[in-house]
C-alpha positions in Angstrom: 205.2 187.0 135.1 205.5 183.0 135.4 206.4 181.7 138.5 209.8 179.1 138.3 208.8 175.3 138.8 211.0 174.5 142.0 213.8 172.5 141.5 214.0 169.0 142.7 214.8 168.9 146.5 213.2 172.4 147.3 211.2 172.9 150.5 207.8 174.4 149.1 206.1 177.2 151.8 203.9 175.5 154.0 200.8 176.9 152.9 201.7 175.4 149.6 202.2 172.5 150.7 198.7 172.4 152.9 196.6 173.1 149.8 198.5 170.2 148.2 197.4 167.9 150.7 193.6 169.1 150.4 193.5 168.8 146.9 194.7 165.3 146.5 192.4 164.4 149.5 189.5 166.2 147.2 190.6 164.4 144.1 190.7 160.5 146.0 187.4 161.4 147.4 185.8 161.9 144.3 187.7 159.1 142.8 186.5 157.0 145.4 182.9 158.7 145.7 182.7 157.8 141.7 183.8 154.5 142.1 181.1 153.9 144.7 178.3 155.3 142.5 179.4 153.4 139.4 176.4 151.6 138.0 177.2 147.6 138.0 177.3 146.3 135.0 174.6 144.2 133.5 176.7 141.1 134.0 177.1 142.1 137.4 173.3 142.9 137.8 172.2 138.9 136.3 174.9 137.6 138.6 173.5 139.4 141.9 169.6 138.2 140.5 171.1 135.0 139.9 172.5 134.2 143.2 169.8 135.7 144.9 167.4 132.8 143.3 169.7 130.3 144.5 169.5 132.0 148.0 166.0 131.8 147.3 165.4 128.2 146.2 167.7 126.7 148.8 166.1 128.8 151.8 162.5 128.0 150.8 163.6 124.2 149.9 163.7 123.9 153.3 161.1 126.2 154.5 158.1 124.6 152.1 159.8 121.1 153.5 158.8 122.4 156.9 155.1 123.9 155.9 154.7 119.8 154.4 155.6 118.0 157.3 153.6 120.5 159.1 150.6 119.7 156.9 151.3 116.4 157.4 151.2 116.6 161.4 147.8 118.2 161.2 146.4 115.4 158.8 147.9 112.7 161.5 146.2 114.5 164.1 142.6 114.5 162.4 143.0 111.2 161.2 143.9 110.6 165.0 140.5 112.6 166.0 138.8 110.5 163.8 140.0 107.1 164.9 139.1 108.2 168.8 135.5 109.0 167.7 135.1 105.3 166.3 137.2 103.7 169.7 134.6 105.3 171.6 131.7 104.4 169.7 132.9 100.6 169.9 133.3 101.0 173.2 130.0 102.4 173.9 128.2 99.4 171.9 130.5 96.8 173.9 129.2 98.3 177.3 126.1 97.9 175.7 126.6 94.1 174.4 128.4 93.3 177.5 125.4 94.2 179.6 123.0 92.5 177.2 125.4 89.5 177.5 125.8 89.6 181.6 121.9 89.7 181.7 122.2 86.4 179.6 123.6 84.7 181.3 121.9 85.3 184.6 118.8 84.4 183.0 120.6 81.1 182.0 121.1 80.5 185.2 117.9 81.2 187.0 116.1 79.4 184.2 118.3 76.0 184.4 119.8 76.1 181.7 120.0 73.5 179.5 118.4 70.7 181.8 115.4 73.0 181.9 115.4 73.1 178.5 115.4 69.0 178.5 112.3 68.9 181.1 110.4 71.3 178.4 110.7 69.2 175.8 109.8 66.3 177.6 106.7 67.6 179.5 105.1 68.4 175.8 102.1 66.8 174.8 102.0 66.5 171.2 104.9 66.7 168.2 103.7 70.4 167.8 104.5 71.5 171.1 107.7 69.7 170.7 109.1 71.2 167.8 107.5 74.7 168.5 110.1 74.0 172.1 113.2 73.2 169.8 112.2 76.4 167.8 112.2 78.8 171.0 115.4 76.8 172.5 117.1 76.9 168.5 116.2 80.7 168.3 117.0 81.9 172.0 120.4 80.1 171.3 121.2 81.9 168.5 120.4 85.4 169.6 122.7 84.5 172.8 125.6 83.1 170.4 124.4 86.2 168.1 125.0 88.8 171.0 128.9 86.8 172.4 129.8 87.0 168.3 129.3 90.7 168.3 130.9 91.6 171.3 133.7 89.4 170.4 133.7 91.6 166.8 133.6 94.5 168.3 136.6 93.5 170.9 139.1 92.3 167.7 138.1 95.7 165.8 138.6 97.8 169.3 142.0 96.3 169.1 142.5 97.6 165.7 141.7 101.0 166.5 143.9 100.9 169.2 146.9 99.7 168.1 146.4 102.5 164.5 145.8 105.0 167.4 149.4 104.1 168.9 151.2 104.0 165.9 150.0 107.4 165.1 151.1 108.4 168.7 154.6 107.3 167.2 153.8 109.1 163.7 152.8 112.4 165.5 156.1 112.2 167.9 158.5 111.6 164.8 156.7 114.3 162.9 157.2 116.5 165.8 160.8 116.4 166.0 161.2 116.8 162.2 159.4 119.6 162.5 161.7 121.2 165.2 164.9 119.9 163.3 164.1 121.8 160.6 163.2 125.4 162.4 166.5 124.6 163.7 167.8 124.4 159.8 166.1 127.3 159.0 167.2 129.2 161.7 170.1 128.8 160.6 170.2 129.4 157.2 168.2 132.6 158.2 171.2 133.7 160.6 173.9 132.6 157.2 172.2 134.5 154.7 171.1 137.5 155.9 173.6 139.6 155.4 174.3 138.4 152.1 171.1 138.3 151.2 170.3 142.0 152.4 173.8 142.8 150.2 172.1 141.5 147.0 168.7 143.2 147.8 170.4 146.3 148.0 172.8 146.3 145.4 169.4 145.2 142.7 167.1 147.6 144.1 169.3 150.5 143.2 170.2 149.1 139.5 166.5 148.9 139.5 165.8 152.2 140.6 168.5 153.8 138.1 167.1 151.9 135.2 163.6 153.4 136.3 164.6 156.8 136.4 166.5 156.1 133.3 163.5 154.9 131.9 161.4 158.0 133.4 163.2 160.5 132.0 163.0 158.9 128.4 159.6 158.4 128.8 159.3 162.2 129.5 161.8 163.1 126.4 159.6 161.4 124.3 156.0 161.6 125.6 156.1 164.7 128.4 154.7 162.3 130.5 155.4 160.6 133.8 156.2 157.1 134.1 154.2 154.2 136.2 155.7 153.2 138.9 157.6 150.8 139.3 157.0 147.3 141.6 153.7 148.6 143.3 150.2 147.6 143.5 148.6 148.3 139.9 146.8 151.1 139.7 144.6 149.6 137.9 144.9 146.0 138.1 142.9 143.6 136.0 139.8 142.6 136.6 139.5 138.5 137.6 137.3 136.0 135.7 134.7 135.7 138.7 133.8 137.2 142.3 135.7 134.5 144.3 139.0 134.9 142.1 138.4 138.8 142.5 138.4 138.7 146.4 141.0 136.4 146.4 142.9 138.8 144.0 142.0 141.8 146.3 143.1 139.7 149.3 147.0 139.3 148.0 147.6 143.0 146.7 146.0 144.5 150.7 149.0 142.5 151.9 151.7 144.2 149.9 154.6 145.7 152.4 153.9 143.3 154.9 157.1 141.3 155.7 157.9 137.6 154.1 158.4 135.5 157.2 158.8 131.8 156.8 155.7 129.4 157.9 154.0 132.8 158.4 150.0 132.5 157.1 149.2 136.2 158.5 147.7 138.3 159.3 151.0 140.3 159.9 153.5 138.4 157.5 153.8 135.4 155.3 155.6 133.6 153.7 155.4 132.3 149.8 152.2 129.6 150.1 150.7 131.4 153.3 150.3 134.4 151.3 148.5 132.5 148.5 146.6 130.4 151.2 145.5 133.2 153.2 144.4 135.2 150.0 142.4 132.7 148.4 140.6 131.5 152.3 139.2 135.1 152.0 137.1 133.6 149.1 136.2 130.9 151.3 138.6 128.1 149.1 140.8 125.7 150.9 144.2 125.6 150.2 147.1 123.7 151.9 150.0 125.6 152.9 152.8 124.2 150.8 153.8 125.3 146.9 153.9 121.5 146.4 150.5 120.5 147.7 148.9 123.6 146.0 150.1 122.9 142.5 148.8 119.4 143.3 145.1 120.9 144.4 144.5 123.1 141.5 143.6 122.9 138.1 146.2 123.0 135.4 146.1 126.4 133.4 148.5 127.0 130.3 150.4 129.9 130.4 148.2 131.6 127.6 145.5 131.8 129.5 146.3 133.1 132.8 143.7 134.9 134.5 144.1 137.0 137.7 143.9 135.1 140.7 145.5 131.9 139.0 148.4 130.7 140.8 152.2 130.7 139.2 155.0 127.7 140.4 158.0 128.3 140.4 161.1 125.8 140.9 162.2 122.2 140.3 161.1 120.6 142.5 158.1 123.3 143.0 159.5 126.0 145.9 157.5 128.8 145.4 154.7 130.2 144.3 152.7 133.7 143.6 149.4 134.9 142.7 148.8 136.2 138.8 147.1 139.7 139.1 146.9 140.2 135.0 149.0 143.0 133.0 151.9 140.8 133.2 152.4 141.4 136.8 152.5 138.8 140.4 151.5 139.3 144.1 154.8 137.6 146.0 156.2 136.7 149.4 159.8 136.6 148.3 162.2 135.8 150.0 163.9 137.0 153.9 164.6 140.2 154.4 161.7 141.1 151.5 158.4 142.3 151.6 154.8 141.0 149.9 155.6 142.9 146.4 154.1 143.3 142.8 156.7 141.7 140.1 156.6 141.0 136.4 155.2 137.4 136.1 158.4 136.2 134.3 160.6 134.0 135.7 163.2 131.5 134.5 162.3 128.5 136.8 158.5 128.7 136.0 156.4 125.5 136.1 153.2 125.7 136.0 149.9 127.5 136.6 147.4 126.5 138.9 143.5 127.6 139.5 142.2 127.0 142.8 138.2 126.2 143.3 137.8 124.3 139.9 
């Protein structure tokens, strides 16, 4: 028996009407559960990549500005270190010369001076002992004017040193407050971005983690097999042209999951170029800690002949920079709000290569 549709402007039974309610309730929630769950497109996917470079680039703009000037800072204050060592030493040899010079004179004095010197000459005997007088007198004079010319030199160059150590004073003051004008930057970009930032991270890392499992369960379809996984440390990486490029190498993938942290050199985080620096000083090779300055202190390497350990720029001008572990595949500091991470090696705004202790 079919029930009659009500007629328009019947009161349905309450009970009807409650299991109404619930089921358009169910039917938004699941309209708004799908919604939520809907993969982004891939357009949407390059535009969240996308802006999260130019996050990137702008962030570590600034932050590899502030690892230079504090580069800078510590080569002022060695070149300061070095300047003091030489104002000491002249003053050391001018206590000396001064001395000699005081002790001069005295004997001057005591002796006559140059009456004395007249009495000499005329109390010789023969031209011999004359001119054998004017030879002393000639050569005593001269290592007298000899000792007052040095200590005069060394007064003129004391007052060069001097005056290089003040501006440097100046130098290190000026650097000083650039420095702590730009924390103040970065602080502040750190506070802008973060949320935005974490948004992005987010929204990638599951389009990444759906396209893996995507990719897992074709892999198993066609092969039974399970799939490597994805953005770790290599399970087996590859192995590095020589011992010091394979600690260095070794150094970089320990450090994965530790956090990025800008002008961080580790232990405990890093940023971009501390990561690299710190890697590569575990090899016992020097390496400034800006992108900049280290594609400067390495060798060129083309692109087709990466080896682990080489070093990857990244940026125009250079902003950041990883560690080539082989198979494709980079150590990283990222970015805020990241962690040290395995990545392919491809990236749009690549440079140049780099390998350090050639």
């Amino acid at each position: 028996m079919t029930m009659p549709f009500p007629r328009a402007g019947t009161r349905l039974p309450r009970r009807l009407k409650a299991g109404a309610l619930v089921l358009c309730l169910c039917v938004a929630s699941l309209m708004s559960t799908g919604a939520l769950r809907a993969a982004p497109s891939r357009a949407d996917l390059a535009a969240a990549k996308n802006r999260l470079m130019e996050i990137e680039k702008d962030f570590e703009l600034v932050s590899e500005r502030y690892n230079a000037t504090k580069e800078r800072l510590i080569a002022i204050q060695a070149e300061m270190g070095r300047v003091r060592l030489v104002v000491e030493q002249i003053q050391r040899r001018m206590d000396s010369r001064q001395a000699e010079a005081v002790a001069l004179a005295q004997e001057l004095y005591k002796s006559g001076g140059i009456s004395s010197a007249i009495e000499t000459v005329l109390s010789s005997q023969t031209i011999a002992e004359i001119e054998n007088t004017l030879q002393y007198l000639q050569a005593s004079e001269n290592a007298h004017a000899k000792v007052f010319e040095q200590l005069a030199v060394d007064r003129a160059a004391l007052n060069q040193h001097l005056a290089v150590l003040e501006e440097d004073r100046a130098r290190v003051a000026a650097t000083e407050q650039r420095l702590a004008d730009l924390r103040d930057e970065i602080d502040a970009k750190v506070a802008d971005q973060k949320d935005e930032i974490h948004q992005l991270t987010v929204q990638i890392e599951r389009a990444e983690r759906r396209e893996a499992a995507r990719q897992a369960a074709l892999a198993r379809q066609q092969a039974n097999s399970a799939p490597a996984p994805i953005l770790s440390v290599p399970a087996n990486p590859a192995p590095a042209p020589n011992g010091s490029a394979q600690t260095a190498v070794n150094a970089a993938l320990s450090q994965v999951g530790k956090p990025y942290q800008w002008g961080a050199a580790g232990p405990n985080s890093y940023d971009c170029s501390g990561l690299t620096m710190w890697a590569w000083s575990q090899a016992g090779v020097s390496l400034p800690h800006n992108s900049g300055m280290q594609y400067s202190a390495t060798a060129r390497v083309s692109s087709g002949d990466w080896a682990p350990g080489d070093l990857l720029f990244f940026g125009s001008p250079i902003h950041h920079v990883a560690m080539y572990i082989g198979n494709g595949q980079m150590v990283e500091a990222p970015y805020t709000g990241a962690y040290v991470r395995v990545v392919s090696a491809q990236r749009s705004d690549y440079v140049g290569a780099g390998r350090p202790g050639v």
